[in-house]
N, C-alpha and C positions, 0 to 999 in steps of 0.2 A: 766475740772472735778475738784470737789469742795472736798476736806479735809484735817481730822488733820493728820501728822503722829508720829509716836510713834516709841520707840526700841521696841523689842522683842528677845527671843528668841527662833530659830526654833531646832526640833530633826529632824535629820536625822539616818534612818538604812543603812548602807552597810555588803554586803554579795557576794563574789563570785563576780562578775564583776554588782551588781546590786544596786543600791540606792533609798529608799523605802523612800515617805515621806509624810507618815501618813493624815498628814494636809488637804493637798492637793489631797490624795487621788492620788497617780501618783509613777509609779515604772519603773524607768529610765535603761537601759543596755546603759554604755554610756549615748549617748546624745541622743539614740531614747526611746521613752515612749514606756512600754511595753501596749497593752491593755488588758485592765480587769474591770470586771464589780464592781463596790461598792464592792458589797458585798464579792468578791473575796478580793478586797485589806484590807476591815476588817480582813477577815480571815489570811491574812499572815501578818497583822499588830499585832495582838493577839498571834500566832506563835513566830515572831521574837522577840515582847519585853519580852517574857517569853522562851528565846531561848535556849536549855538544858533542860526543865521542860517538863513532858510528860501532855499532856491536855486531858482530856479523853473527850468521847464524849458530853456529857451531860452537862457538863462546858462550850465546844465550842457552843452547842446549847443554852444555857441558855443565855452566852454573847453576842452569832450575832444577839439571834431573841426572846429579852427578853417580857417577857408575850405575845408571838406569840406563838401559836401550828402551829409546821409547822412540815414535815416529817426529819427524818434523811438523805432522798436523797439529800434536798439542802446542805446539809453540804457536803455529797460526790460527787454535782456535782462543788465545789465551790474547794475543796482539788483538782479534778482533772483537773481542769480549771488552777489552780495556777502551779500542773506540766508540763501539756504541754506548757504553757507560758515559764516559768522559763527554760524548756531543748529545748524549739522549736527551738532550733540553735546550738544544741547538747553540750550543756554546761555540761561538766563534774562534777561528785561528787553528792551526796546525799544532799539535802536541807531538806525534808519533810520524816519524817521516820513515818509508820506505824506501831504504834503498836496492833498489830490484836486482835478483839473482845476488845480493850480498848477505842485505843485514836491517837494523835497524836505527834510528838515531832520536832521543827524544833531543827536539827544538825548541820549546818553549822556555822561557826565563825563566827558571828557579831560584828560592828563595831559602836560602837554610836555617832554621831557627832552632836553638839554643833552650832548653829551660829547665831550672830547675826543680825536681819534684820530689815527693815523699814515696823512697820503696818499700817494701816488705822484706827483708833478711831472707826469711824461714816460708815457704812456700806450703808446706803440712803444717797448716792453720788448724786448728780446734776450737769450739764453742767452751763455754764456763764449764761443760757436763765433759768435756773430753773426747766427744768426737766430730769428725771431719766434717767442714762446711763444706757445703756445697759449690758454696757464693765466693767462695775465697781467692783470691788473686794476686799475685805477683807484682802487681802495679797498682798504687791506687789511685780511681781517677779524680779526686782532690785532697789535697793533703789535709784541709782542715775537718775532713769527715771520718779522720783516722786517732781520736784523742783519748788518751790515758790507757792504752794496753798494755798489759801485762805480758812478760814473760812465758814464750809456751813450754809445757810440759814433754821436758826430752823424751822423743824416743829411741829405745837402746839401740845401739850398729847395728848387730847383727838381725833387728828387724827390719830396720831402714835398709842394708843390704837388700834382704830377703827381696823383698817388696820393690826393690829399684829392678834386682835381676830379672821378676815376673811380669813389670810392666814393660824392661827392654825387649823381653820375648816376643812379649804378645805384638806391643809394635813392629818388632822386627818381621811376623809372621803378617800382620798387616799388608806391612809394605811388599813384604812378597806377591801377598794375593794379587795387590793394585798391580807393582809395576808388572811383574814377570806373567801371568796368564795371560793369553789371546787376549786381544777387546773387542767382544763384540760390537755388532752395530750400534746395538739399541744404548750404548753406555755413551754413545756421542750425542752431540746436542742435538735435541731434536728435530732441527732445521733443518739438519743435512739427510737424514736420513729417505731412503726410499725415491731417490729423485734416480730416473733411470733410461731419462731423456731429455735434451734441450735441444733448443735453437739460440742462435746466434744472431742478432736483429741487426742491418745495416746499422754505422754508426750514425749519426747524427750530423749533419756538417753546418759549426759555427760561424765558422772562416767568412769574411767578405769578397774573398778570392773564386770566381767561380770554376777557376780551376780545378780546386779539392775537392771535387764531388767524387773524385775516385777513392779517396781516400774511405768513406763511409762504407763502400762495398764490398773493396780492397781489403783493410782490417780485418773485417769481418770473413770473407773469404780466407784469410790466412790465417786465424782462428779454430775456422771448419775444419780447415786442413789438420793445422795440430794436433787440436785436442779430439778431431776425428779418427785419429790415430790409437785413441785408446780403447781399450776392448769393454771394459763395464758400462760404456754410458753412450747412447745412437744419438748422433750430433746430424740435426737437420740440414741436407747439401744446400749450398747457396742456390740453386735455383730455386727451391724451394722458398727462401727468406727476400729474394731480390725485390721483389712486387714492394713490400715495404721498404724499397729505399728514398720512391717518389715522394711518400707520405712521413712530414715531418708531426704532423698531431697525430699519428697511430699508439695508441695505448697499447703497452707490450703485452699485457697480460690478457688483453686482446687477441693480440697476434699470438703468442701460444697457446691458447684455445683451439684458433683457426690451424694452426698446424699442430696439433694434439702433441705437446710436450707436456714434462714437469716442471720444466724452469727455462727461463728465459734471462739471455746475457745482451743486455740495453746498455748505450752509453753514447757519450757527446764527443768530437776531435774539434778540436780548434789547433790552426795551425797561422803562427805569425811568421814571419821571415824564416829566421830557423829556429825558430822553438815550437813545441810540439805539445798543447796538452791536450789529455785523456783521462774523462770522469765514464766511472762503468760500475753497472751495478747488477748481481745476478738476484732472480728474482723465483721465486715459488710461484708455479702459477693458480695452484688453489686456494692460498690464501694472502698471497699476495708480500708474502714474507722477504725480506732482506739477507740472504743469505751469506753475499758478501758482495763489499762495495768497496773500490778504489779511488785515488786520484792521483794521477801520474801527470809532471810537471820536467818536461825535457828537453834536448837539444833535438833535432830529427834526425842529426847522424845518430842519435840512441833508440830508435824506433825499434831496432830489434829487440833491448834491452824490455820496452814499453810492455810490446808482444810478448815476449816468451812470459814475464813477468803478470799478463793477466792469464794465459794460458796455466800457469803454472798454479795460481790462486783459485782459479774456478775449480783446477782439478781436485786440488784438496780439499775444497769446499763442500764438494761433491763426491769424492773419493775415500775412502776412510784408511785402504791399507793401498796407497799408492806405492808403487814398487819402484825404485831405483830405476828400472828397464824403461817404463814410463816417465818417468824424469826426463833422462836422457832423449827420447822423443819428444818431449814437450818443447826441449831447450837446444835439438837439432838448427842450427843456420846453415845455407844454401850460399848465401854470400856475406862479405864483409862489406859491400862498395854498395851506400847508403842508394846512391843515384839508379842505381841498378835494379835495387829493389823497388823503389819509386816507379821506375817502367815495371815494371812486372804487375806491380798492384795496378797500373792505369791498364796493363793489358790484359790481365784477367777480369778488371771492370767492363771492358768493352767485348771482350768474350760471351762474357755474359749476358748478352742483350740481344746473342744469336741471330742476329740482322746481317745481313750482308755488309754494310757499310762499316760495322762496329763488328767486323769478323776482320774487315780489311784494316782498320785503326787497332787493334789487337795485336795483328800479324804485325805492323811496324812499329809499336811499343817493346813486342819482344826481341824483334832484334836488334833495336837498341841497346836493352840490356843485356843481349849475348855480346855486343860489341865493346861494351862494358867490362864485361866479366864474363871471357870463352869458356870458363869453367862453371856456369850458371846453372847447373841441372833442369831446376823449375823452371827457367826459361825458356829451354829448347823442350822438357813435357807441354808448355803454353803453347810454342810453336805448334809442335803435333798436333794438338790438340783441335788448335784451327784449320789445319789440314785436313783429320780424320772428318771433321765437320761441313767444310766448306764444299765439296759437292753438292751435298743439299741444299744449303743455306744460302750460296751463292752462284751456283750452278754452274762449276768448273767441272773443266771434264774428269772425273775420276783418274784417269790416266795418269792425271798429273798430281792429284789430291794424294792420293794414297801413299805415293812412294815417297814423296817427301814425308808423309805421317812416318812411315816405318822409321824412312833415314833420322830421323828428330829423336823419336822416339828410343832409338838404338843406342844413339849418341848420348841422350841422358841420362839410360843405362849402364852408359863406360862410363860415367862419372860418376852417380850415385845409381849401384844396381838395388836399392833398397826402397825405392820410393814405386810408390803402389799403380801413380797413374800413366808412366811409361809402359809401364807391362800392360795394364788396360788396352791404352789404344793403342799401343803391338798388337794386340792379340787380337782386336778389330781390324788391323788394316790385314792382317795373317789370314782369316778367313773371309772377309768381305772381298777382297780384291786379288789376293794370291792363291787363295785356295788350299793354303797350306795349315790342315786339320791340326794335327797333330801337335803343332809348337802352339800354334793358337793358342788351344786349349789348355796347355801348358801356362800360358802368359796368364792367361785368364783366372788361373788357379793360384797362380803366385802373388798377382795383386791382390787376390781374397783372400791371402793367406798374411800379406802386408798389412792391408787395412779391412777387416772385412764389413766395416761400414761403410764401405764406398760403393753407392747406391750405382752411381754408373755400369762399375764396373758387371754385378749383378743383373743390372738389363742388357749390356751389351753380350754376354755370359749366355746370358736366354735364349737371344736371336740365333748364337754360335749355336745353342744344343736344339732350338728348334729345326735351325739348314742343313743339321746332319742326322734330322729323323728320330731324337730322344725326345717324342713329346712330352711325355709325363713331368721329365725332370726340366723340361724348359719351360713347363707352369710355375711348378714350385721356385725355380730362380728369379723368374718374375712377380714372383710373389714376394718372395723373400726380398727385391730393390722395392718393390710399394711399400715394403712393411718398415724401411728406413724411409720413405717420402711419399707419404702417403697423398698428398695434395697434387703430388706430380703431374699432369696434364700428359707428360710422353711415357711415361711408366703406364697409366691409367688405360692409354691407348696401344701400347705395346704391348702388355698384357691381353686384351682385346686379340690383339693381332695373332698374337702367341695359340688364343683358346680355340679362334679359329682356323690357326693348321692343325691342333689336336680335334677338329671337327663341333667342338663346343659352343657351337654360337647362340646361343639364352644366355651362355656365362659370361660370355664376350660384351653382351648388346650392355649388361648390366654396368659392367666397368667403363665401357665407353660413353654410356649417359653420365655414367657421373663425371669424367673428363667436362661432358659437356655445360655439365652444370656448373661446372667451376669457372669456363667461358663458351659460350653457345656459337665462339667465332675461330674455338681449335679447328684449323684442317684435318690434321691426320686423324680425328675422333671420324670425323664427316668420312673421310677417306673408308675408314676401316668397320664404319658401321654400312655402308656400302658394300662392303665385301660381307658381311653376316646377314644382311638381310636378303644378299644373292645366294648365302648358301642353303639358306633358307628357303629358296625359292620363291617369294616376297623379291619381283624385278622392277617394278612399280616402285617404292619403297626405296629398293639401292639405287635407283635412276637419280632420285630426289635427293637422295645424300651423298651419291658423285655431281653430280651439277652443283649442289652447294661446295664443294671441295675445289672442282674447277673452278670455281668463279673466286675462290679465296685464293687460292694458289696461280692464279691467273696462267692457268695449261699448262699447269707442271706434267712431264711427258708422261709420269705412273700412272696418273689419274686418267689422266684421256686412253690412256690405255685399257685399265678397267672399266671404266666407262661403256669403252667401243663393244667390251667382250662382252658387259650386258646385255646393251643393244641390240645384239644379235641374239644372245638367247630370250630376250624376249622378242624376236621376231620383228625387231626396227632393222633390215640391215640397209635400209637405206642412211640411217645414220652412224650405223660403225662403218661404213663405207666413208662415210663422212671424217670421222677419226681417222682413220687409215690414211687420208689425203693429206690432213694435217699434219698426223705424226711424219710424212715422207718429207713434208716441206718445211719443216723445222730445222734449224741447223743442227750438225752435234755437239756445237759449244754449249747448248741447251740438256747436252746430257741425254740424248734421244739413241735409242739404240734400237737393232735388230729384235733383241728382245719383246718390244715394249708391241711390235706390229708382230710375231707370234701371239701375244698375251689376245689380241683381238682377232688373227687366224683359227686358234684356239675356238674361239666364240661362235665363229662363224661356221664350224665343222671342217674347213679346208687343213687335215692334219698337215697332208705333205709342206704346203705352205709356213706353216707354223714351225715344221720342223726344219725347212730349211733357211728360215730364220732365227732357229734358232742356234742352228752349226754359224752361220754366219757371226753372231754376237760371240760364238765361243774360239772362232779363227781370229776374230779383231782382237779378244784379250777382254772383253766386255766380262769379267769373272762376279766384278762386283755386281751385276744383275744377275747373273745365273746360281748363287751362290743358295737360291730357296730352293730350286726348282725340286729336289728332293721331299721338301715338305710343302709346296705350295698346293692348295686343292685345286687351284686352276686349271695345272697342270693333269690332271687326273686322265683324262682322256689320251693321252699319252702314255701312261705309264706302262705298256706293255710291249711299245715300239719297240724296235732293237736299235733304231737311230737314237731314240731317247737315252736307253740305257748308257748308248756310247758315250752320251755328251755330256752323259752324268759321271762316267769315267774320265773323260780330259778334263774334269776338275777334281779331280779327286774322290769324288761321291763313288760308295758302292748304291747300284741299284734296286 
C-alpha cells in the first residue's frame, strides 16, 4: 500500500470508563467498541464537546440533520439508543440529563485528550500493481505499522475530477432516498413497532408519607387522560388499572396480560418535602422489552413539567409520525397553581373508588382546587363528575345530583369547550334527568369526536340510544366502550342490559357471567341477569339473582322493585305485596319513587295502578327514572295505552 504520511493531532473524549473518538466515529468501554449507529455517535459527540451546556432541542435537530426535515423522533430514538449503550452493563451515574419539554445536557466529567498520530496525505491508496485497496484509510491506527511507503502514483485531474463529481451524485441521490421519502414503519427500530394499545399502571408510592398514596393513581389518571387523547393508540381508562394500585409486588407484564394491552407504562414516585422523583419505564408486554425508560428528579412546583414530559416520551416511543396537533395535546395545562393540581389528583383518586364516602372526600378536594384556581376546568368536569354519579353511589336524590352535574359541567365548558368529559356528563345529565334528546346526543357526539377513546363516554352513549329506541346502534356503542375496557365489570353489565331491551337475552347472560367472573360479588351483573332470566321466563332463576343483588345492595329501591314484578309473575303476590309495603315506607332520600311501585303494578296486572303511578313520577319531575320507559321490556304490557303514550310525550319520547 502506496503513501505519504504526515503528523496530526487527534481529540479524544473520556468519560466514566468510556473513550469517545469522534474521528473515527468509535466509542470504546475499555478495549471493547461500544456499537452504535453514526448517527448516535454524532449525537454524543455534540453532547460531550459542549459538556455542562444544556442543548435544546432544536439546536440538536438543526446540527445532526441540517436542512433535512426530519421528525423529533430520530433525535429521541438516537438519545435513547446512546442510554442503553452507555448503562447496558449497569454503569453507574447519570451521563445524559433530560431536561423536559427543553433539551438535553450531558453531566458527566469530561476529559479531553490530546495525541499525536501518523495520517495519510492521499486518501486513493494503491497496492504495488496499482489498484485501489480495499483496506485503505485515512487514519492509521498505529503509526509504527505504517514504515517505508513510497510515494503513490498520481492520478491525472481530470480523472480525479470525473470520479469526485460521480461519487458526490451518487451520495447526493442517497441522501435524497434517506432523508426526503415517507418512512415507513417497519424502517423504525423494531421495538416500537406494532404496539396499538396500553395501560397505564398506578405509580408505585415510595414516600414514607402516607399521605401520597394519591399520588400513584393520580399520575397515572392524568396520564390516561393525555395520552388518551391520542387517536392511534387505546389507552386503558383508570378504572380499569385502579385494582392494581393496592398491589405493590404486581408484575406489570402481568397486569397487561390481564387487561389485554401491548405495553405497559410502570413506574415509582417518591416525594420528599418538595422534591419530586419519578423512575418509569414502558414495557412490551410480549417479550417483555424496554421500550423506553426515564428518570425524572424535581421540584413539585414542576410536576406538570415531570407529566407532560413522560406523556410526551411514551408517545414517541410508541408513535412514529406524531403530529404537531398531538403535541400540543400532550403538553395542554389546566392550571399553573401547583397546589391546585395536587387537589385535583387527590380528588380524582377518591373518585375513583366510587364509594360513597370517597365520592364525598372527592367532592371536597375539588372544591378546593376551584377555590384555588376559579378558572380550573378539570376541576369543576371532577365536580360534575361526582354529581352525575352520586345518585347511585350515595343515594341523593336526583333532584339535586343532576342539576348541579349540568351547572359544573356548563361551567367547564365556558372555560375550556375542548375537553371531552364535560360534554359526556352534559349529555348524561341531558337525557337522564331533563329529557332533553336532542342536545344530549349532540354532547355525546362531540366528546367522541374530542376523545374517541373515552370508554365512558361510549357506554353512557349506549344507554342514551337504548331510552330512545335505537336498539341495534345502542349494542354496537356498547360494544365499541368494552372494546376500549374490556375487563370493565359495568360496561360488561351494561352491555347485558343493553341486549336485553334489544330482547337478546343468551347474548346478555353471556357478558354478564363474565362480569361475574371477574367478581362473583358485582350487584349490577346479579341485578341484570335477573332481568334475562325473567325475560326468559326462567322466575325461579331471576328470584335467586335478585335476592342475591338485594342483599349486596342492601334494598336499593330498583331492585326491590324488580324483584316485586317477579314475584307476581311467578304467582308469589303475597311477596311483591311485600315489596310494595316496603318500597311506600322507605324515605325519598333513598331515591324511591313512583316509578319503582309501577315497575311491581306492572307485575301484578293492576295497569291502571301502574299507570297512575306512573303520571305521578312524571308530575314530581322523577324524568331520571322514566327516561327507559320507551325501551324497557317491562313495560310492554303498557305499550298500547294512550296514558302511556302520553307520558312518554311529557318527556320527550315519541311513542
Amino acid at each position: 500500500m502506496k503513501g505519504t504520511i504526515t503528523k496530526g493531532l487527534r481529540r479524544f473524549y473520556e468519560f466514566g470508563p468510556f473513550r469517545l473518538d469522534p474521528d473515527r466515529y468509535r466509542l470504546f468501554r475499555g478495549d471493547e467498541v461500544v456499537q452504535l449507529s453514526p448517527k448516535a455517535i454524532e449525537t454524543l459527540a455534540l453532547l460531550v464537546q459542549n459538556s455542562g451546556k444544556l442543548l435544546d432541542r432544536q439546536t440538536l435537530m438543526d446540527t445532526l440533520w441540517p436542512d433535512v426535515l426530519v421528525e423529533e423522533a430520530n433525535l429521541t430514538v438516537a438519545i435513547s439508543q446512546l442510554r442503553k449503550a452507555i448503562n447496558e452493563n449497569g454503569d453507574k451515574g447519570e451521563f445524559i440529563q433530560t431536561i423536559p419539554r427543553v433539551g438535553y445536557r450531558f453531566v458527566a466529567e469530561v476529559r479531553e485528550v490530546v495525541e499525536e498520530r501518523a495520517l495519510l496525505r492521499d486518501t486513493q491508496l494503491r497496492d504495488d500493481n496499482g489498484a485501489f485497496s480495499p483496506s485503505s484509510q485515512s487514519l492509521a491506527d498505529e503509526p509504527q505499522a505504517l514504515p517505508g511507503l513510497a510515494k503513490p502514483k498520481r492520478i491525472p485531474w481530470w480523472r480525479g475530477g470525473m470520479l469526485a463529481a460521480a461519487t458526490m451524485l451518487v451520495l447526493g441521490l442517497i441522501g435524497l432516498m434517506i432523508f426526503w421519502r415517507p418512512v415507513p414503519k417497519s424502517n423504525l427500530p423494531a421495538n416500537t413497532a406494532e404496539v396499538k394499545s396500553m395501560a397505564v399502571l398506578p405509580f408505585k408510592i415510595l414516600s414514607a408519607d402516607a399521605g401520597d398514596e394519591y399520588l400513584g393513581v393520580g399520575l397515572a389518571d392524568a396520564l390516561i387522560t393525555q395520552i388518551g387523547r391520542i387517536r392511534q393508540i387505546l389507552v386503558r381508562p383508570t378504572g380499569a388499572v385502579q385494582k392494581y394500585a393496592e398491589s405493590h409486588t404486581q408484575d406489570p407484564l402481568t397486569a397487561g396480560r390481564e387487561l389485554r394491552v401491548e405495553a405497559v407504562l410502570d413506574g415509582t414516585v417518591q416525594r420528599d418535602a418538595d422534591n419530586l422523583r419519578v423512575t418509569v419505564r414502558l414495557l412490551r408486554v410480549g417479550d417483555g422489552a424496554v421500550l423506553w425508560s426515564g428518570k425524572f428528579d424535581e421540584k413539585f412546583r414542576d410536576v406538570f413539567t415531570v407529566q407532560e414530559s413522560i406523556a410526551q416520551e411514551v408517545a414517541r416511543a410508541l408513535i412514529w409520525n406524531l403530529s404537531a396537533e398531538d403535541t400540543k395535546l400532550l403538553t395542554k395545562r389546566h392550571t399553573d397553581n401547583v397546589e391546585a393540581y395536587r387537589l385535583y389528583l387527590k380528588g380524582r383518586y377518591f373518585w375513583n373508588k366510587r364509594t360513597s364516602a370517597g365520592l364525598q372526600q372527592s367532592l371536597a378536594y375539588f372544591r378546593q382546587a376551584i377555590d384555588l384556581d376559579p378558572t380550573y376546568a378539570l376541576a369543576y368536569s371532577g365536580l360534575a363528575d361526582c354529581y352525575a354519579v352520586l345518585g347511585w353511589y350515595g343515594n341523593h336524590p336526583f333532584d339535586e345530583t343532576f342539576p348541579k352535574a349540568k351547572a359544573l359541567s356548563e361551567k367547564a365548558l365556558e372555560i375550556d369547550s375542548d375537553l371531552a368529559e364535560p360534554h359526556a356528563t352534559l349529555g348524561l345529565a341531558l337525557h337522564s334527568y331533563y329529557s332533553a334528546w336532542a342536545r344530549a346526543e349532540n354532547e355525546y357526539k362531540r366528546a367522541l369526536e374530542l376523545n374517541p377513546n373515552y370508554a365512558t363516554a361510549h357506554d353512557w352513549y349506549g344507554w342514551y340510544l337504548i331510552e330512545v329506541g335505537r336498539r341495534d346502534e345502542s349494542v354496537q356503542e356498547m360494544k365499541r366502550a368494552l372494546a376500549l375496557d374490556p375487563i370493565s365489570l359495568q360496561i360488561n353489565a351494561d352491555l347485558g342490559a343493553v341486549l336485553l331491551d334489544a330482547y337478546r337475552p343468551d347474548e346478555a347472560i353471556k357478558y354478564l357471567k363474565a362480569a361475574l367472573e371477574m367478581d362473583q360479588d358485582f350487584t349490577e351483573a346479579h341485578f341484570t341477569l335477573g332481568r334475562a332470566y325473567r325475560q326468559k321466563g326462567d322466575f325461579e332463576q331471576s328470584i335467586t339473582e335478585y335476592e342475591k343483588a338485594r342483599e349486596l345492595s342492601h334494598d336499593r329501591p330498583d331492585i326491590l322493585s324488580e324483584l316485586g314484578n317477579t314475584y307476581a309473575l311467578a304467582g308469589k303476590t303475597a311477596k311483591a305485596m311485600g315489596i310494595l309495603s316496603q318500597l311506600n315506607a322507605m324515605p325519598r332520600e333513598n331515591n324511591v319513587s313512583p316509578y319503582h311501585l309501577a315497575v311491581v303494578f306492572v307485575g301484578l296486572g293492576e295497569k291502571e295502578k301502574a299507570l297512575a303511578a306512573l303520571e305521578a313520577a312524571a308530575s314530581e319531575g322523577h324524568s331520571g327514572f322514566l327516561v327507559g320507559l320507551k325501551a324497557e321490556p317491562t313495560f310492554d304490557p303498557l305499550r298500547n295505552e294512550p296514558r302511556f303514550q302520553k307520558i312518554l310525550m311529557s318527556i320527550g319520547l315519541t311513542p
